[in-house]
C-alpha positions, 0 to 999 in steps of 0.5 A: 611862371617864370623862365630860367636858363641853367648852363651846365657842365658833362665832363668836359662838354657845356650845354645850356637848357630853359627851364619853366618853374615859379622861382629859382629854387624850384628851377634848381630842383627840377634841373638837379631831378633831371641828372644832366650834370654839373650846374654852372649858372642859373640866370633868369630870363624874359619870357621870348616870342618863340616860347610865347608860340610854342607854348601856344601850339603845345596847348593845342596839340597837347591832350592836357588842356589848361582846365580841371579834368574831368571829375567822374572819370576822375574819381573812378581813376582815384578809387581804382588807384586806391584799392590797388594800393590798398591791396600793397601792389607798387605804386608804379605798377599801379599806375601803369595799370591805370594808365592801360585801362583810362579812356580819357585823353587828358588823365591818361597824359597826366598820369603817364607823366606821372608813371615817367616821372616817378620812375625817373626817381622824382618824387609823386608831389613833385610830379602832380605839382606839375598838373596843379591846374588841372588835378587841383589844389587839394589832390596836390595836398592829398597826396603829399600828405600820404606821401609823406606820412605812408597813408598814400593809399587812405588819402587817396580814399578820401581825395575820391570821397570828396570830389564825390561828395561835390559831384553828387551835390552838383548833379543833386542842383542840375536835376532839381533846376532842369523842370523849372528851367525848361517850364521858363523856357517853354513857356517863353517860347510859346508866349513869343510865338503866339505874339509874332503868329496869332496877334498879327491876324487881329491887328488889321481888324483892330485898326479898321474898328477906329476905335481906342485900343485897351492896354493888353491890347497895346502892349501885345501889339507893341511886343510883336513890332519889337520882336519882328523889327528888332528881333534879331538885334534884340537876339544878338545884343543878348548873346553879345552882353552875356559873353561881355558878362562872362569875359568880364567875370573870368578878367575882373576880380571885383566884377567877380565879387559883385555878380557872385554877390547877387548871386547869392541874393536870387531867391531860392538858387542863392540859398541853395547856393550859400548852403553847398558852398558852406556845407563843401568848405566845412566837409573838406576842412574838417577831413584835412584837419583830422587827416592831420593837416595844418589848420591854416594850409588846411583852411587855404586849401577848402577855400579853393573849393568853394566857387563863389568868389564872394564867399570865398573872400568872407570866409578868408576871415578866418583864415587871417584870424587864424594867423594872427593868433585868434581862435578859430570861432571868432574867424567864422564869427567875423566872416559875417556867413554863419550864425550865432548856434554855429559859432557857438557850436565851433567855439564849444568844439574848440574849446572842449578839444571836440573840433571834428565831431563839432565841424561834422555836426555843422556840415550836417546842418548846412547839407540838410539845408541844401538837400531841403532845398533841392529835393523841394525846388519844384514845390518852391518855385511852383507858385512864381511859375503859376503866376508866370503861367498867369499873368501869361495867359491873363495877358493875351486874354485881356489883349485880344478879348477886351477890344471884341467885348468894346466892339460888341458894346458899341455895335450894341 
């Protein structure tokens, strides 16, 4: 964002006032939605010290944070506002109502900016352009469109539809990852614990013997002198290269591509990975294309959904595609993510005037794949988590039993 200082004229009294927008037009439109006066001179200026602070303090005293909201109570706020809009109550009354009823800090700020704006005469796409950030690309799309077509409270349906569509796929993931996630942890836990608590009780007995200690045996006694000695290093250099990792994540662009790309290539979470981003990205251009926006801002906008930066940029390919005059199929054939049948499929839609039911049967199979996936995680990832349990038990087993069986030979 950029800084511009705007002298303006009231009768016969001068003022000046600062204005944050990203260019000079846009600073020229919120000063002439503001009334103050005649503009007598716009001017840019560096971003000072004191703006700097006061900026920081404001966003930390403020309830509107730099972050999305919250997406369930987000949707609850998009269904309310849809089905009293639906109803033909005014726009403002609507929202005024909304704001009463939210509990959330952070939308009921937004949307009471929202209700101010609107009644000071701006219009809703100029006052939720404001929350970019924190509503997101495709709600600022959304409305616009039913701003500007008359269809506000329709798109407002089919902004809800979606982000439920995304909130249920994510709650889907969480749900079918929380069993082996805690079986790894517990197990884990339980390994470190029987290591540190039971080895250390034969190790004295095993030194006395004299005798050469088998493999398990060495290594079970050299993990509990690294955890005992090292632990709280190794504990600590683990915290401090994962927040490395994901400052670096969040700075880096290629540090992004790269750990999304690996991402993709872990088994079983890298499909179901591949497959939500897709079936999201598809879902979501194909509501906007047939809600009648542009291919290209349509495109833009579903490729902000899709988190994995790595997949992102693939299929960025067929936007340039679509802006240089190629058709459409043979962006998502250049994008290197979809398969011959579905190219075929997109290229048959296209070119039989039948896009939309083409791009729902294609977001159908990729949601079926990933639904597979999720709803069979548990059977999938159950024989690593045997051989984990395995090699587990096979390990202290060998380690503590194989030094009695040598000591009973010998004694023999």
């Amino acid at each position: 964002m950029k800084y511009f200082k705007i002298r303006y004229k009231i009768g016969k009294k001068k003022d000046s006032i600062i204005i944050e927008a990203e260019n000079r037009i846009n600073a020229i439109e919120q000063f002439m939605q503001m009334q103050k006066g005649v503009m007598l001179e716009i001017k840019e200026i560096p971003e000072s010290l004191w703006m700097k602070l006061k900026k920081w303090i404001q966003s930390h005293q403020s309830p509107i944070k730099n972050r999305p909201v919250n997406l369930e109570r987000y949707i609850a706020l998009l269904d309310q506002l849809a089905i009293m809009l639906d109803a033909g109550l005014p726009l403002n009354f609507s929202l005024e109502e909304i704001v009463k009823n939210e509990k959330d800090p952070m939308l009921k700020a937004i949307f009471t900016q929202i209700l101010e704006d609107i009644e000071s005469g701006m219009s809703l796409y100029a006052s939720v352009e404001r929350f970019k950030r924190q509503l997101g690309t495709l709600s600022l799309s959304l409305f616009r469109l039913g701003e500007e077509t008359g269809t506000l409270s329709e798109q407002v349906a089919h902004l809800s539809k979606i982000y439920q569509e995304i909130l249920d796929n994510r709650r889907k993931f969480r749900k079918a990852t929380r069993y082996p996630i805690f079986i790894i942890v517990a197990m884990s836990i339980a390994f470190a614990i029987v290591t540190v608590m039971v080895i250390p009780q034969f190790e004295e007995f095993f030194k006395e013997s004299g005798m050469q200690l088998p493999l398990p045996t060495r290594f079970l006694l050299w993990f509990e002198h690294s955890l005992i000695d090292f632990g709280p290093y190794i504990l600590a250099g683990a915290v401090g290269i994962s927040v490395f990792l994901g400052i670096l994540y969040r700075k880096n662009y290629k540090a992004q591509l790269f750990m999304d790309k690996m991402l993709l290539k872990i088994m079983i979470i890298g499909k179901a990975t591949l497959y939500a981003m897709v079936s999201r990205f598809i879902y979501i251009f194909k509501v906007l294309h047939d809600a009648g926006i542009p291919m290209i801002e349509a495109m833009d906008i579903a490729l902000q959904i899709v988190e994995n930066r790595f997949l992102q940029e693939r299929m960025r390919r067929i936007a340039m595609a679509i802006e240089e005059g190629r058709s459409l199929y043979q962006g998502f054939m250049e994008s290197g993510i979809f398969e011959n049948m579905v190219v075929e499929m997109i290229k048959a839609g296209e070119v039989g005037g039948g896009l939309g039911k083409m791009l729902q049967k294609v977001n159908k199979i990729y949601k079926d794949r990933f639904d597979y996936i999720v709803d069979n995680i548990a059977v999938l990832i159950e024989p690593i988590l045997i051989a984990a349990i395995a090699g587990f038990v096979l390990t202290l087993a060998l380690g503590i039993f194989l030094p009695m069986w040598n000591l009973t030979e010998v004694a023999g």
